[in-house]
C-alpha positions, 0 to 999 in steps of 0.5 A: 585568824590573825595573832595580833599580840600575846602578852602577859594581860598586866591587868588587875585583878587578873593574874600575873602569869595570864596572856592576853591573846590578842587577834583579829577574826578570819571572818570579818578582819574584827579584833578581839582577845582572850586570856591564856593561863598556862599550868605545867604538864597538862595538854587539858584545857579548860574553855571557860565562856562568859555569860550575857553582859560580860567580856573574857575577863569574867573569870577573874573579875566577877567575885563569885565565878572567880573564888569557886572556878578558880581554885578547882581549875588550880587544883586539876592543873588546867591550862585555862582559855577564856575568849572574848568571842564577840562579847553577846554572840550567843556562839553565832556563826561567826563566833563558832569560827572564831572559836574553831581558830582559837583551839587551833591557835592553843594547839599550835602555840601551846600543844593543847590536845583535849578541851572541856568547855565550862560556863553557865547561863549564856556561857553554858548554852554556847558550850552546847551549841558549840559542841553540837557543831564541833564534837571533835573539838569538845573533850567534855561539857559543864553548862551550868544553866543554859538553853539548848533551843535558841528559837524557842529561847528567843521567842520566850524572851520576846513574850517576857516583860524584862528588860534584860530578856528584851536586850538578850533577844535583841543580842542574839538576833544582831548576831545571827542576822535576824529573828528566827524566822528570818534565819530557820536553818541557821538556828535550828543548826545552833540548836543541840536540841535537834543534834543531840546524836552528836552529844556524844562527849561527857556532858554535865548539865545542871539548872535552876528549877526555878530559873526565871532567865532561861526556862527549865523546861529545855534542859528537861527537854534535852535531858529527856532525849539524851537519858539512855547516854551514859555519860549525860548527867542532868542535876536539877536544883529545887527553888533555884533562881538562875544562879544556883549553879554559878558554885557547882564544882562537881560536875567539873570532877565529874566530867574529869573522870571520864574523859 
C-alpha cells in the first residue's frame, strides 16, 4: 500500500477533525480512501464498513447510521476508521489485503493496538469474513444483519426477482472473479461459516427475522455452531425487515466488556 495523502477530509457533512486518508492498493496500484477520527488517549479502534450502495463516508452522511453510531463511539472515545474498500467488494481478496494494510497503516501512524470492527448488512458480513481470515487483527465483531455464507448467499440472490438482489450478486461476483462455482475455495474461505474455530473473539450478531435482503436462516446457522462460545451473542428481532438493527448500540457496550 501506498500513502497518497492525509489531510483534514474539509468535506460536509463530516467532521472538522476527520482525515481523509488517501492511497493506492498494494494489489493492483487502485486508489482509494478511508476517513480517520482521532479521539485522546485510547489505542481502541473502531472499524466501521459500509454497507451495499455506499462509500466510506456512510457514517456520517447517511442520517440514521450517523445520530446512533456516532454518539456511542463519542462517548467510549474510539478512534474510528471508516475504509472505502473498493466500494461493493463484499471483503473480496483483494479487499481483505487492503484491509490488512489499512491496520497496518493506523498501527504505524497512530499506535493503534486493538480493533472492533462495527457495520451491518454488506458492512456486517465483510466484518465476519474478515475476521474469519485474520483473527489477529479483530479484537471484537458487531454485525448488525449480515450473511455469513457468501455461496449460498449469492445463489439466494440469483433465485430472487429484486433488483437490488440481481446487482449485490452481480457486485460480489465482479469481485471475486466469478460466480461460485467458478471460484469454489475462494468462497468457502470467505465463508466464517465453514471457519468458525477461528471466531474465537467477542462477537455480537444480531439480525432482522424478518429480513427480506439477507436471509435469517444463516445467522441461525452460525449461531447454532457457535453457541457453546462464551462470548458468541446472537439477538434476533421479531417482525424485523433488514434494518431493524441499523440503531443497535448495545451489542457495541456489549462487546467493550470483554475485550
Amino acid at each position: 500500500m501506498k500513502i497518497v495523502s492525509v489531510a483534514p477530509a474539509n468535506q460536509p457533512p463530516i467532521p472538522e477533525d476527520v482525515l481523509r486518508v488517501e492511497y493506492k492498493s498494494g494489489v493492483d496500484g487502485l486508489a482509494d480512501l478511508a476517513f480517520v477520527r482521532l479521539a485522546r488517549n485510547s489505542r481502541l479502534w473502531i472499524v466501521a464498513i459500509h454497507g451495499h450502495g455506499s462509500h466510506a463516508d456512510q457514517l456520517y452522511t447517511r442520517e440514521d447510521v450517523r445520530r446512533t453510531r456516532v454518539p456511542e463511539f463519542e462517548r467510549l472515545g474510539l478512534n474510528v476508521l471508516t475504509p472505502n474498500l473498493r466500494d461493493n467488494a463484499w471483503m473480496s481478496p483483494s479487499a481483505v489485503a487492503d484491509m490488512h494494510d489499512l491496520l497496518g497503516f493506523a498501527r504505524t501512524e497512530w499506535l493503534a493496538e486493538r480493533f472492533i470492527f462495527f457495520g451491518g448488512s454488506m458492512g456486517g458480513a465483510s466484518n465476519m469474513i474478515y475476521a474469519a481470515l485474520h483473527p489477529d487483527d479483530v479484537a471484537a465483531v458487531v454485525a448488525l444483519g449480515a450473511v455469513v455464507d457468501l455461496p449460498d448467499y449469492v445463489r439466494w440472490c440469483r433465485q430472487r426477482s429484486e433488483a437490488i438482489l440481481r446487482e449485490v450478486a452481480d457486485a460480489i461476483r465482479d469481485s471475486y472473479g466469478g460466480e461460485p462455482g467458478d471460484q469454489p475455495e475462494v468462497y468457502r474461505a470467505h465463508s466464517p461459516i465453514y471457519h468458525t474455530d477461528r471466531l474465537t473473539m467477542p462477537i455480537f450478531l444480531t439480525h432482522g427475522a424478518c429480513d427480506t435482503l439477507m436471509p435469517v436462516e444463516q445467522p441461525r446457522r452460525l449461531a447454532e455452531k457457535m453457541r457453546h462460545s462464551p462470548v458468541f451473542r446472537y439477538d434476533e428481532i421479531p417482525g424485523g425487515g433488514h434494518d431493524a438493527p441499523i440503531g443497535n448500540t448495545e451489542g457495541l457496550r456489549w462487546v467493550v466488556k470483554r475485550i
